[in-house]
mmCIF file as gemmi writes it, N, C-alpha and C atoms, coordinates in Angstrom:
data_model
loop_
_atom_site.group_PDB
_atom_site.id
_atom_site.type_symbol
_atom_site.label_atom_id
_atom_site.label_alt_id
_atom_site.label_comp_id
_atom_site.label_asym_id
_atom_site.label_entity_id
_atom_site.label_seq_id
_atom_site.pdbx_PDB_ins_code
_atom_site.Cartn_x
_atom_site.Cartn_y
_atom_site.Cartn_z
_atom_site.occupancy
_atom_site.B_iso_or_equiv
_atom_site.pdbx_formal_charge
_atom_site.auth_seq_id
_atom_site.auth_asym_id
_atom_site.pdbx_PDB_model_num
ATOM 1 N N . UNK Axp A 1 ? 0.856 -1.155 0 1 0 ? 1 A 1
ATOM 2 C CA . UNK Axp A 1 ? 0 0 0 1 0 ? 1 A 1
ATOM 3 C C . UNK Axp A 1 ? 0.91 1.227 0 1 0 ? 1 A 1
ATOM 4 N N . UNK Axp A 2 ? 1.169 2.302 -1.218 1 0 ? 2 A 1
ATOM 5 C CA . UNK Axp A 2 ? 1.741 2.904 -1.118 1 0 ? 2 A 1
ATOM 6 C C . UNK Axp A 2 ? 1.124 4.203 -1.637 1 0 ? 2 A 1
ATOM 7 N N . UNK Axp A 3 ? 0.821 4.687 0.036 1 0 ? 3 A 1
ATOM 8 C CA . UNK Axp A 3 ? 0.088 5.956 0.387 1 0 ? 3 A 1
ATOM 9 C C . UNK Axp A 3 ? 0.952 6.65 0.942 1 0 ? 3 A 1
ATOM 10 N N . UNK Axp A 4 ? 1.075 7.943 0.461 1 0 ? 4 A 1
ATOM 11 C CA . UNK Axp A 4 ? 2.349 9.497 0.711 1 0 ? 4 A 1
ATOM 12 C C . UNK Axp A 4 ? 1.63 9.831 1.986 1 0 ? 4 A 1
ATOM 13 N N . UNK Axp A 5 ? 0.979 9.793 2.381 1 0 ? 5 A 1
ATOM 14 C CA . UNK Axp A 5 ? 0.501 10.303 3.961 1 0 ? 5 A 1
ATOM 15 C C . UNK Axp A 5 ? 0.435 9.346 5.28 1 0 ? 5 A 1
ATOM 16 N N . UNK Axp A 6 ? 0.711 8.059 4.842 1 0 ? 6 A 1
ATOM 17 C CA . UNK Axp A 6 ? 1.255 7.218 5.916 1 0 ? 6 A 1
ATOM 18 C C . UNK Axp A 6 ? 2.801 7.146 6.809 1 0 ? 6 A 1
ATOM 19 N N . UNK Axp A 7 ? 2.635 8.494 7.386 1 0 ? 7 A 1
ATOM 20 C CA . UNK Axp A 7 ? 3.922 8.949 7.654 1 0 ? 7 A 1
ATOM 21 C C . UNK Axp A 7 ? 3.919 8.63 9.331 1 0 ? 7 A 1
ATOM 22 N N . UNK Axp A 8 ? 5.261 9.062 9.834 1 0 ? 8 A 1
ATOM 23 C CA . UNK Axp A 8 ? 4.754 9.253 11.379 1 0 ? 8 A 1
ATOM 24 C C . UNK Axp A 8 ? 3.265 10.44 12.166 1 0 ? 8 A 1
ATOM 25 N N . UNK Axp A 9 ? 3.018 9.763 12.804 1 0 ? 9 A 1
ATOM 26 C CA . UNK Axp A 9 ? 1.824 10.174 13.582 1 0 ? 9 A 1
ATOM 27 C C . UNK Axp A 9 ? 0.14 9.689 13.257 1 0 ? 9 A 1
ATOM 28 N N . UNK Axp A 10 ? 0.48 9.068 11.742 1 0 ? 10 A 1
ATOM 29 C CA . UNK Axp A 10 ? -1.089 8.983 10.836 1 0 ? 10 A 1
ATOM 30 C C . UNK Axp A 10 ? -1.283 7.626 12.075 1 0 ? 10 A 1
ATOM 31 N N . UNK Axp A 11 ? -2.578 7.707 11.307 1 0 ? 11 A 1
ATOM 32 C CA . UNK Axp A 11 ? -2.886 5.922 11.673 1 0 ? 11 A 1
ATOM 33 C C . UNK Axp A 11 ? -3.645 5.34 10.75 1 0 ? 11 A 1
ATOM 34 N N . UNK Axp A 12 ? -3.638 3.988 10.654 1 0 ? 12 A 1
ATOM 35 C CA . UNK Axp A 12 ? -4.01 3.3 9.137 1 0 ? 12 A 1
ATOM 36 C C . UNK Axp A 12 ? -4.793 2.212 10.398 1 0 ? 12 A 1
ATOM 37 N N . UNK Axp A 13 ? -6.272 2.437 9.363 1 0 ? 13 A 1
ATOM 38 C CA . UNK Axp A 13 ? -7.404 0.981 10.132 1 0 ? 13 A 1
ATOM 39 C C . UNK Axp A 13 ? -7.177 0.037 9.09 1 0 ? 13 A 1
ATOM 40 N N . UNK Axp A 14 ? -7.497 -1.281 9.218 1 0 ? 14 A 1
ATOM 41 C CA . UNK Axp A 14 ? -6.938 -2.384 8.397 1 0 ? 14 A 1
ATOM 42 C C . UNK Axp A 14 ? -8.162 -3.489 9.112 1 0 ? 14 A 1
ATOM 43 N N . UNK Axp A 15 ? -9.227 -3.779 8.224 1 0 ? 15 A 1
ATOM 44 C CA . UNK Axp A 15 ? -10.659 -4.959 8.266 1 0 ? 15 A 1
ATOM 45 C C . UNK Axp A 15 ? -9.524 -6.11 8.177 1 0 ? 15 A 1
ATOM 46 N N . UNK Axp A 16 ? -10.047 -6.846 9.081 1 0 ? 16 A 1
ATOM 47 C CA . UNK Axp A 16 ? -9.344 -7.865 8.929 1 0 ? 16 A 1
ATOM 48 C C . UNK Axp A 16 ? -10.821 -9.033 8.858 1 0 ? 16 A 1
ATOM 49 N N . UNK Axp A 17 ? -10.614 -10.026 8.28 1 0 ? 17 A 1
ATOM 50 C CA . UNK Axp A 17 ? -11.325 -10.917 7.631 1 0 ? 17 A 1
ATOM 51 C C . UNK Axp A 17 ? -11.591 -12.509 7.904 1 0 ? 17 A 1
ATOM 52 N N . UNK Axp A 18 ? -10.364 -12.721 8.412 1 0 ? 18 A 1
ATOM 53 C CA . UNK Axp A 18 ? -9.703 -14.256 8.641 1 0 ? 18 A 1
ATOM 54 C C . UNK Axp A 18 ? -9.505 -14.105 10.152 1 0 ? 18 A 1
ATOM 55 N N . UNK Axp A 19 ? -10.068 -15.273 10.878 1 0 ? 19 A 1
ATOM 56 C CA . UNK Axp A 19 ? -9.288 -15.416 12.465 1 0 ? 19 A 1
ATOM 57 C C . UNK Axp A 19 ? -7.78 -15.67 12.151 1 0 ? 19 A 1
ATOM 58 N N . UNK Axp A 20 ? -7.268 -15.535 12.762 1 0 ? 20 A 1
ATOM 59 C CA . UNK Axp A 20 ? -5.702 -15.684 13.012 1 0 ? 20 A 1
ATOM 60 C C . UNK Axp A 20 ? -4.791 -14.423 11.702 1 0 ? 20 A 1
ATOM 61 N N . UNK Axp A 21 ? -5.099 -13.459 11.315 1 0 ? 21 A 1
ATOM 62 C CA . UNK Axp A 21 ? -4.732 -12.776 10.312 1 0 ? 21 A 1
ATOM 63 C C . UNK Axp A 21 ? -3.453 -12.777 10.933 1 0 ? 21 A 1
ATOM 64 N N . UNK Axp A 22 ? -2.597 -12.396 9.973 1 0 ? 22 A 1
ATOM 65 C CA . UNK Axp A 22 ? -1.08 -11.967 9.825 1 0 ? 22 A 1
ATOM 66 C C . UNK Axp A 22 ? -0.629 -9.997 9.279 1 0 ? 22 A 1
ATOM 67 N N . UNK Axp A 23 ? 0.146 -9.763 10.02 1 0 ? 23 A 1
ATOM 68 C CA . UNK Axp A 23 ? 0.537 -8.45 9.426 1 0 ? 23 A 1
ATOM 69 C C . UNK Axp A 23 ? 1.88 -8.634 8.843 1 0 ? 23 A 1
ATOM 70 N N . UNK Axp A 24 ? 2.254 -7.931 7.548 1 0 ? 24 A 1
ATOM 71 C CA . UNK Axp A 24 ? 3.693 -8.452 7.283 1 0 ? 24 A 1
ATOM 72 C C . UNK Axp A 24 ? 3.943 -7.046 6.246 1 0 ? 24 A 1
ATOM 73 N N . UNK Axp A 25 ? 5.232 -6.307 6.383 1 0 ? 25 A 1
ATOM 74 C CA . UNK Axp A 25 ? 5.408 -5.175 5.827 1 0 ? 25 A 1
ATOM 75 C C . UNK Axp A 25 ? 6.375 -5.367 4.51 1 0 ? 25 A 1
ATOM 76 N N . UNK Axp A 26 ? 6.295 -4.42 3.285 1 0 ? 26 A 1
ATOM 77 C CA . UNK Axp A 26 ? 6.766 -5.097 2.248 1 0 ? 26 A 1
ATOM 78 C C . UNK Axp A 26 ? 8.126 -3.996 2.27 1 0 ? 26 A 1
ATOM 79 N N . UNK Axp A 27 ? 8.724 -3.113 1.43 1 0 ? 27 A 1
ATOM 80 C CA . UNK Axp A 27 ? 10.248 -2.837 0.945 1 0 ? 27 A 1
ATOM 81 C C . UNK Axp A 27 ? 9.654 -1.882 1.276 1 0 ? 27 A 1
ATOM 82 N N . UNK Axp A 28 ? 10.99 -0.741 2.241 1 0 ? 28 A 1
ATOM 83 C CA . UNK Axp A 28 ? 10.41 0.684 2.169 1 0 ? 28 A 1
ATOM 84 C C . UNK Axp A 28 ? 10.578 1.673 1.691 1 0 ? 28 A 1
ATOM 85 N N . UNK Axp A 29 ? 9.931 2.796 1.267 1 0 ? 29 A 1
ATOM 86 C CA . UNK Axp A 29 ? 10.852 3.891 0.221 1 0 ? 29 A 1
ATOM 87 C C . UNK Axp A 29 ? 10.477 5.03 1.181 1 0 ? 29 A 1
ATOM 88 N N . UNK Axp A 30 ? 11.925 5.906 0.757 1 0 ? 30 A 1
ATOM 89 C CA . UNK Axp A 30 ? 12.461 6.923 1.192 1 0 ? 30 A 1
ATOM 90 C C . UNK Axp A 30 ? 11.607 8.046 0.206 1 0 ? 30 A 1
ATOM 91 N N . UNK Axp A 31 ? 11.348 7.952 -0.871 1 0 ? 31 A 1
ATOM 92 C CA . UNK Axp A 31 ? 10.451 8.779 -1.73 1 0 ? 31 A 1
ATOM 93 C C . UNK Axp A 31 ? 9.379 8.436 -2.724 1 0 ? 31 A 1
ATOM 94 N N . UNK Axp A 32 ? 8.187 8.843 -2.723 1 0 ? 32 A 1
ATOM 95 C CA . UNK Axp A 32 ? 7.687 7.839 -4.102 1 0 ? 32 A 1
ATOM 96 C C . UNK Axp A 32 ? 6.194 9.028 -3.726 1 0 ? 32 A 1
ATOM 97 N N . UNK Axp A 33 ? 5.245 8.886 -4.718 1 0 ? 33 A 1
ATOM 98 C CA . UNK Axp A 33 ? 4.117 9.633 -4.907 1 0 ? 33 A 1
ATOM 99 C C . UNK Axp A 33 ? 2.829 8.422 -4.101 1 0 ? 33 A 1
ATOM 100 N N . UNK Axp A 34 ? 2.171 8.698 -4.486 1 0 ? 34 A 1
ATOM 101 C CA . UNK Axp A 34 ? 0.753 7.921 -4.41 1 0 ? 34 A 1
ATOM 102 C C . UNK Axp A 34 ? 0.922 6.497 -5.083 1 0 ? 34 A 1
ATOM 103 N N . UNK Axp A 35 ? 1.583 5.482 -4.648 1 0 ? 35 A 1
ATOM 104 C CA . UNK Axp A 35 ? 0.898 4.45 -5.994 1 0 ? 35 A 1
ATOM 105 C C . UNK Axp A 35 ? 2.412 4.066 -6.404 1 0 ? 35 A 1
ATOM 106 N N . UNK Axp A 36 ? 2.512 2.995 -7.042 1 0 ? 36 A 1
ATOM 107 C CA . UNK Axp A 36 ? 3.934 2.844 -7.754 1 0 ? 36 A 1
ATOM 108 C C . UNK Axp A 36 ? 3.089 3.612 -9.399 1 0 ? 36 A 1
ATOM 109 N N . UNK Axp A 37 ? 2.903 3.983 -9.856 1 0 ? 37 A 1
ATOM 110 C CA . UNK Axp A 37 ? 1.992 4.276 -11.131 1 0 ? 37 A 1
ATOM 111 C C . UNK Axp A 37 ? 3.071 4.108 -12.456 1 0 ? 37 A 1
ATOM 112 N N . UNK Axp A 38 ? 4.276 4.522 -12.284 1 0 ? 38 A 1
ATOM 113 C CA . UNK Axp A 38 ? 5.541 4.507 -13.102 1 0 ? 38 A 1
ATOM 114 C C . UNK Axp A 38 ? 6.885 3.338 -12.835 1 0 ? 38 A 1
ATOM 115 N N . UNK Axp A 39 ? 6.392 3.047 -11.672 1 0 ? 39 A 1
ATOM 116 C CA . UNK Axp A 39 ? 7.556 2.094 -10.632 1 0 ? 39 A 1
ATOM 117 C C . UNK Axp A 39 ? 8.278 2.097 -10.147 1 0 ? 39 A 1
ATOM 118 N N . UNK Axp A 40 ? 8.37 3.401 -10.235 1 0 ? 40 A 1
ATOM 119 C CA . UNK Axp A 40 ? 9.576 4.01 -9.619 1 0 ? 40 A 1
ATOM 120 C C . UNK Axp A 40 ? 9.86 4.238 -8.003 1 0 ? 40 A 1
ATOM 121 N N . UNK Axp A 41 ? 10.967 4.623 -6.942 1 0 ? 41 A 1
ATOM 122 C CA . UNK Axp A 41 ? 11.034 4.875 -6.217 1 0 ? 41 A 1
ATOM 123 C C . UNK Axp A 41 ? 12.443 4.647 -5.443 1 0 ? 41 A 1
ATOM 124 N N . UNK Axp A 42 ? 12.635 5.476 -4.565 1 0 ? 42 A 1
ATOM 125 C CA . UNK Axp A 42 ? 13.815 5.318 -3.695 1 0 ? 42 A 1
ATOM 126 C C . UNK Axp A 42 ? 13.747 4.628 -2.395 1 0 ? 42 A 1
ATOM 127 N N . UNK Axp A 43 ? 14.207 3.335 -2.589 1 0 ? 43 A 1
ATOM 128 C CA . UNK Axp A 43 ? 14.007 2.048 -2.01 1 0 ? 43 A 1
ATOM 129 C C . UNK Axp A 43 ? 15.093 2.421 -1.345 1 0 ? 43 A 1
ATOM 130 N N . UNK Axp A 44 ? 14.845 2.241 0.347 1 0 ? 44 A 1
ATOM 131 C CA . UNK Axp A 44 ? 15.492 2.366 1.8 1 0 ? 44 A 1
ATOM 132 C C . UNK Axp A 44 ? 15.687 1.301 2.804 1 0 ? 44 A 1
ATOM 133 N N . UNK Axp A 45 ? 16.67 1.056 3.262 1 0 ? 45 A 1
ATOM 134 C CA . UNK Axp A 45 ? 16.565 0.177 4.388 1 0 ? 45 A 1
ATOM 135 C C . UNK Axp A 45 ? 15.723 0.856 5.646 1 0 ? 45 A 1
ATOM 136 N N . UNK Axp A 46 ? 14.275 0.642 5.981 1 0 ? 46 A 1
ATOM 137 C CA . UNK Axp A 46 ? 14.016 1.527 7.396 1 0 ? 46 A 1
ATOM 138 C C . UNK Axp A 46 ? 13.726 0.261 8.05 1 0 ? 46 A 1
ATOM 139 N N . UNK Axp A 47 ? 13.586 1.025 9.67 1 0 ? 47 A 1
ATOM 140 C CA . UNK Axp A 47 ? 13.222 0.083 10.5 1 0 ? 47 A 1
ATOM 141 C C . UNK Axp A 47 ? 11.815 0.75 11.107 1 0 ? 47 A 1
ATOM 142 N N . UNK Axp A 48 ? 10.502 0.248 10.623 1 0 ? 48 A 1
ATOM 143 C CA . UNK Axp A 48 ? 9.418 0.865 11.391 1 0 ? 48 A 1
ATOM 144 C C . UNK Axp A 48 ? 8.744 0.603 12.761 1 0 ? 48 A 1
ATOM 145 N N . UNK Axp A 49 ? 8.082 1.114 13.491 1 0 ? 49 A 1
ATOM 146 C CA . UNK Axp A 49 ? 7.849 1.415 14.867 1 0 ? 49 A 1
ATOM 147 C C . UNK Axp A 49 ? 6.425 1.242 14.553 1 0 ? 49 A 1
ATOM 148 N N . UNK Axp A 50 ? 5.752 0.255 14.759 1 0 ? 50 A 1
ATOM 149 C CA . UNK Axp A 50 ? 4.405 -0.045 14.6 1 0 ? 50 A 1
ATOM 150 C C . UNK Axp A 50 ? 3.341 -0.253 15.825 1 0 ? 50 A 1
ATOM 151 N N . UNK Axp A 51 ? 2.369 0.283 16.263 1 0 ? 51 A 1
ATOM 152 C CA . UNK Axp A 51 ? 1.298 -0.134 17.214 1 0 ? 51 A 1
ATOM 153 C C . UNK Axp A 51 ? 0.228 -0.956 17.179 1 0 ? 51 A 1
ATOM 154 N N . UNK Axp A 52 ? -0.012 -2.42 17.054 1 0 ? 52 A 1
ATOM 155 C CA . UNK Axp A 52 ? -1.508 -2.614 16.752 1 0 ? 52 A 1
ATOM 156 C C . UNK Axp A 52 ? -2.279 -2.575 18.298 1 0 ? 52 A 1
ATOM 157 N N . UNK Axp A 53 ? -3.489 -2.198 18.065 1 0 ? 53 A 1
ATOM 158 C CA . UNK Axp A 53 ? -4.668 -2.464 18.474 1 0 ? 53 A 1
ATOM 159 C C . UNK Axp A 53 ? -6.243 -3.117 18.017 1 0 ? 53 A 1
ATOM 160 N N . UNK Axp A 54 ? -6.893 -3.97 18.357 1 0 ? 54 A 1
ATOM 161 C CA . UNK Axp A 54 ? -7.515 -4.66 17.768 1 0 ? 54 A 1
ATOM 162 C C . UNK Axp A 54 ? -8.731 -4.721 18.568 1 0 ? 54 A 1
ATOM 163 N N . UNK Axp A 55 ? -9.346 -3.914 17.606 1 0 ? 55 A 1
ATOM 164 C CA . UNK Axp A 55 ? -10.989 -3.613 18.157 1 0 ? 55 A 1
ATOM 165 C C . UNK Axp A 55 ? -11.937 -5.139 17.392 1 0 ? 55 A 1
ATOM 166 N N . UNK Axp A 56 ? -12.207 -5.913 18.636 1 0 ? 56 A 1
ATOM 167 C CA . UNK Axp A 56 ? -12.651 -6.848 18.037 1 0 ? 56 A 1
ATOM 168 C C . UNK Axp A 56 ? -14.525 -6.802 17.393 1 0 ? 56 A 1
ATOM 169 N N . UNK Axp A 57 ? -14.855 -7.034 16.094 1 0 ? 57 A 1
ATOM 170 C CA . UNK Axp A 57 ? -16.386 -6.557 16.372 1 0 ? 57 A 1
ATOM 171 C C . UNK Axp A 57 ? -16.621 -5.31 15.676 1 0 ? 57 A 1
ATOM 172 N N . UNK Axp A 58 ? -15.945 -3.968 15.634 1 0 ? 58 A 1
ATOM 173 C CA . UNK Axp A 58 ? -15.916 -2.656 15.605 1 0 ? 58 A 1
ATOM 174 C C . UNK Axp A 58 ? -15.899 -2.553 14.124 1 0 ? 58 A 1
ATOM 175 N N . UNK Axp A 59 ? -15.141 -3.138 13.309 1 0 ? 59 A 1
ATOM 176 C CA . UNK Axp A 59 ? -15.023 -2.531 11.887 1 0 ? 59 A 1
ATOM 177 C C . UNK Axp A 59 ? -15.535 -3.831 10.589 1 0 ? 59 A 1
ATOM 178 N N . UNK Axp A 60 ? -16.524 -4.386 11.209 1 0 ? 60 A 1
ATOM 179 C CA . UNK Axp A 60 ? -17.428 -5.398 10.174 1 0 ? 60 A 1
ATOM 180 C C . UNK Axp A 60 ? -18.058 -4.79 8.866 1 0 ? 60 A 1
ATOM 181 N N . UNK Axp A 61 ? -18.385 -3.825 8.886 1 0 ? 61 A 1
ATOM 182 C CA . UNK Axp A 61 ? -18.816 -3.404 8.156 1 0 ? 61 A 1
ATOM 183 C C . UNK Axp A 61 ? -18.082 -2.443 6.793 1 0 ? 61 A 1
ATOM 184 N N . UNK Axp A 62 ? -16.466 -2.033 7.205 1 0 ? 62 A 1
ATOM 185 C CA . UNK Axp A 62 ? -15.381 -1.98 6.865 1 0 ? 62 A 1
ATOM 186 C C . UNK Axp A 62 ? -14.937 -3.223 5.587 1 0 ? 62 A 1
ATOM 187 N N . UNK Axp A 63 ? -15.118 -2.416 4.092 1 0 ? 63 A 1
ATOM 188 C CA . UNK Axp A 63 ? -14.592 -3.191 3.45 1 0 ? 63 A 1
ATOM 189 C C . UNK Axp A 63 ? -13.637 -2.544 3.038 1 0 ? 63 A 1
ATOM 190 N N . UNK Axp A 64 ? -12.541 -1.594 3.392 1 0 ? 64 A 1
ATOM 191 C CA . UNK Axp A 64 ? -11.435 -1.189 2.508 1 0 ? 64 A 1
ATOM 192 C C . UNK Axp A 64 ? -10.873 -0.75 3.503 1 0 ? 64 A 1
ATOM 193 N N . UNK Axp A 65 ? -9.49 -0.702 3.442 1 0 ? 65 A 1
ATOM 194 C CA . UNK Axp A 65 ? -8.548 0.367 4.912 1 0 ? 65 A 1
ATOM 195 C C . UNK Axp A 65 ? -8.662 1.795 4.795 1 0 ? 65 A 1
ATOM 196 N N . UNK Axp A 66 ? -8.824 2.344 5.838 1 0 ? 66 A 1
ATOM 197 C CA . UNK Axp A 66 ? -8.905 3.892 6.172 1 0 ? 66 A 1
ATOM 198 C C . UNK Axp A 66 ? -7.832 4.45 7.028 1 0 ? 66 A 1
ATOM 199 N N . UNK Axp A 67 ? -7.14 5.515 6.564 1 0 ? 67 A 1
ATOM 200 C CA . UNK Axp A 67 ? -6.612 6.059 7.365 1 0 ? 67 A 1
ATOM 201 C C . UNK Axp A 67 ? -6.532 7.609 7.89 1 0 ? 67 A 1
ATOM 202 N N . UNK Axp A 68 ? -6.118 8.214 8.725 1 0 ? 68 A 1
ATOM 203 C CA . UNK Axp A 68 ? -6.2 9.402 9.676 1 0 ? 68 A 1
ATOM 204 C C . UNK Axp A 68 ? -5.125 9.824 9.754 1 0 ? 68 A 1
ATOM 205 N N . UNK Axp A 69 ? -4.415 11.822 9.592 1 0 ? 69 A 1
ATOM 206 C CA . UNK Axp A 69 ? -3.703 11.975 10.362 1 0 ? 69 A 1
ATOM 207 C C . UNK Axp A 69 ? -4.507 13.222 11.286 1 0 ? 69 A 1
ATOM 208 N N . UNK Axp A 70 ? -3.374 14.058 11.377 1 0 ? 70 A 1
ATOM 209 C CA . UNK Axp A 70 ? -4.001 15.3 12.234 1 0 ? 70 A 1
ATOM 210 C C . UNK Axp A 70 ? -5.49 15.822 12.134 1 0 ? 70 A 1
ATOM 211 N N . UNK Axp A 71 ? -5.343 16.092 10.175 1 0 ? 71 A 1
ATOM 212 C CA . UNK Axp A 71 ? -5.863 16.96 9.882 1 0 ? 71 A 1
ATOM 213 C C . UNK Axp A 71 ? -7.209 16.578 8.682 1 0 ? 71 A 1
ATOM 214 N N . UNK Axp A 72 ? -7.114 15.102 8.536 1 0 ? 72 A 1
ATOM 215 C CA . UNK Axp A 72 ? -7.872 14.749 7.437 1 0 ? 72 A 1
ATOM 216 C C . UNK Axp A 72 ? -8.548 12.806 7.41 1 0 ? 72 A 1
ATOM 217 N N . UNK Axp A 73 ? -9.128 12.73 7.56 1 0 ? 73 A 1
ATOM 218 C CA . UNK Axp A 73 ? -9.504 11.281 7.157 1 0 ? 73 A 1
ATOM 219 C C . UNK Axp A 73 ? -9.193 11.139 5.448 1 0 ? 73 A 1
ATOM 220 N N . UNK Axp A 74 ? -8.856 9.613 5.445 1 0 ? 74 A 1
ATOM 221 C CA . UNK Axp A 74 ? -8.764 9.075 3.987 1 0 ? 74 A 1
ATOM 222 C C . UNK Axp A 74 ? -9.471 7.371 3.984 1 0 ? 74 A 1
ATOM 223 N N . UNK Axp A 75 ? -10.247 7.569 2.827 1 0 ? 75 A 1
ATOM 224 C CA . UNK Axp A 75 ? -10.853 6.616 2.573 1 0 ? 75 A 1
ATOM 225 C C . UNK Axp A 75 ? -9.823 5.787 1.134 1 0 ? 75 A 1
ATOM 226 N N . UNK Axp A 76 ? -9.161 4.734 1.44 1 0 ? 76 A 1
ATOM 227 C CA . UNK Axp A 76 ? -8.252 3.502 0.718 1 0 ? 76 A 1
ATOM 228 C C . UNK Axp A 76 ? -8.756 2.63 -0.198 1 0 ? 76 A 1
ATOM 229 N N . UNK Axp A 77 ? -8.818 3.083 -1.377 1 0 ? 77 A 1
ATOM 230 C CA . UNK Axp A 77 ? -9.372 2.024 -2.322 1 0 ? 77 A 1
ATOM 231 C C . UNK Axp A 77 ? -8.412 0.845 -2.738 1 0 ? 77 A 1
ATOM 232 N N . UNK Axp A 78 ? -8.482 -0.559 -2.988 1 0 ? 78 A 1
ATOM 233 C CA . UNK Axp A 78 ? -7.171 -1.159 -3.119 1 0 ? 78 A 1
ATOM 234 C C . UNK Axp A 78 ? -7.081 -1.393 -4.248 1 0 ? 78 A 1
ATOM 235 N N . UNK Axp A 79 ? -6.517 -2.093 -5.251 1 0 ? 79 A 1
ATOM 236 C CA . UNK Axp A 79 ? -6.953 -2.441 -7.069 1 0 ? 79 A 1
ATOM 237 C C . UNK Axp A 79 ? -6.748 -4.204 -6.363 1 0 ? 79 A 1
ATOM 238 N N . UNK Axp A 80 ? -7.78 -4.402 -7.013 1 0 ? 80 A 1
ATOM 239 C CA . UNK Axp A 80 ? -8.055 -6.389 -6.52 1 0 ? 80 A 1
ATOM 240 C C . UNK Axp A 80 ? -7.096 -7.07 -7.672 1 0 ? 80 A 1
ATOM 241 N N . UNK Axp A 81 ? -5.896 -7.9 -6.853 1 0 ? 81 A 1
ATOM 242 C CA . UNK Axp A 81 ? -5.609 -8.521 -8.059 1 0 ? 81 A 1
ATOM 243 C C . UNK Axp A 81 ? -5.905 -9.998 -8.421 1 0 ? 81 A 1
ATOM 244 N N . UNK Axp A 82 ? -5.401 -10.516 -9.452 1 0 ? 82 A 1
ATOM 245 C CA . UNK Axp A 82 ? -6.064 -11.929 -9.456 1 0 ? 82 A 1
ATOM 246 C C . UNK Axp A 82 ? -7.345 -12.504 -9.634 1 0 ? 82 A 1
């Protein structure tokens, strides 16, 4: 998921679907827009600092991830592949 506003402080909700789900983070970039759209990007070694909390029940009705920072809600469309 490569969203330019998932920075420090945001927070990203994530429906989860399956009992026993897994979280697993993919390559990280140091710069890139909205989207790989061109493919490009400046691929970084980081080490991220992650919090879950897990509202059990709360986001059923949640079919796509949403996220928050200060100043704005965002609604996450994903492209389905396969």
């Amino acid at each position: 998921m490569d969203f330019n506003k998932l920075t420090a402080g945001a927070t990203l909700y994530l429906p989860v679907f399956h009992t026993g789900a897994q979280f697993f983070t993919g390559d990280s970039h140091a710069v890139q827009a909205d989207g790989e759209v061109d493919g490009t990007a400046i691929e970084a070694s980081l080490t991220a600092t992650l919090q879950f909390i897990v509202h059990k029940g709360e986001g059923r009705p949640m079919k796509w991830p949403r996220a928050e920072d200060a100043t704005h809600y965002y609604n996450i469309l994903l492209k389905e592949t396969g």
